[in-house]
C-alpha positions in Angstrom: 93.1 34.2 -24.4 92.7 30.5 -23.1 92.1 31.5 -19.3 89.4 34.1 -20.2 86.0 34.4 -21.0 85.4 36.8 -24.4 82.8 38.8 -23.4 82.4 40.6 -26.5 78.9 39.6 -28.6 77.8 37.5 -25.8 74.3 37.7 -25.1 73.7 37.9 -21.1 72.6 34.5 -21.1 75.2 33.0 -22.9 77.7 35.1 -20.4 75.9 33.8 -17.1 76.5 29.9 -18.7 79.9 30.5 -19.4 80.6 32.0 -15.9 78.4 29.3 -14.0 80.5 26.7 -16.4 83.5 28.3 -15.1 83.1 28.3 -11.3 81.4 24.9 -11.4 83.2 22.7 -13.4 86.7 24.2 -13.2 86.4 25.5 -10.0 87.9 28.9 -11.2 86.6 31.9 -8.9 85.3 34.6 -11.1 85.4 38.3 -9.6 82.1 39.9 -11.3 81.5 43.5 -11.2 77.7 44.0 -12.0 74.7 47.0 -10.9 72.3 43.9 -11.9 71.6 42.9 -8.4 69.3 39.6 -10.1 72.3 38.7 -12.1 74.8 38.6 -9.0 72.4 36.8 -6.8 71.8 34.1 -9.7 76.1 34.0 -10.6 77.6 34.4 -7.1 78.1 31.6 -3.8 80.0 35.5 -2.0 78.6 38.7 -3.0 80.8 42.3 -1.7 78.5 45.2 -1.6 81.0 48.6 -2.3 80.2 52.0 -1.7 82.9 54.5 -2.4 85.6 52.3 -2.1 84.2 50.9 1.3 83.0 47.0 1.3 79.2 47.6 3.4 78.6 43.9 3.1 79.9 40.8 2.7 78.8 37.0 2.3 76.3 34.3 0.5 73.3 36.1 -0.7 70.7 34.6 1.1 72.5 35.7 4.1 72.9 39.5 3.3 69.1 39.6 2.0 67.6 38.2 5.3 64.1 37.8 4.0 64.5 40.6 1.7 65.5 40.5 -2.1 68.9 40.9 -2.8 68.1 44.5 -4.0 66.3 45.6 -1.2 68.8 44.8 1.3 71.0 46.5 -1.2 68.9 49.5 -0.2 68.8 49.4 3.0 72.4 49.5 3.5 72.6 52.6 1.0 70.0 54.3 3.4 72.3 52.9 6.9 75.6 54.2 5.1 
């Protein structure tokens, strides 16, 4: 399991360092399925929003919050969709 991250015991802490080590200093892109709308803003340069199948959103955080937090533009497009 040299190409993946063992998930299994990690604290969320330790998981977010290994990920940020990861996409930093190997460059690797990491696809992260969270609800933790914090964690994703604090992980990911691209974040998707999905709802039933269907991508809403797309692009650097700061960009899909607009002013907002990243959970309550998350909201907002729940309530437009």
């Amino acid at each position: 399991m040299s190409d993946a991250i063992r998930v299994c015991g990690l604290s969320q802490a330790d998981l977010r360092r290994d990920l940020l080590n990861l996409v930093t200093q190997e460059g690797t892109t990491v696809f992260l399925t969270t609800h933790n709308l914090s964690e994703a803003e604090a992980i990911c340069q691209r974040v998707a929003v999905i709802r039933s199948g269907q991508e809403l959103a797309e692009g650097h955080p700061r960009q899909l919050r607009a002013g907002m937090s990243l959970e309550e533009s998350f909201l907002a497009m729940m309530e437009e969709g």
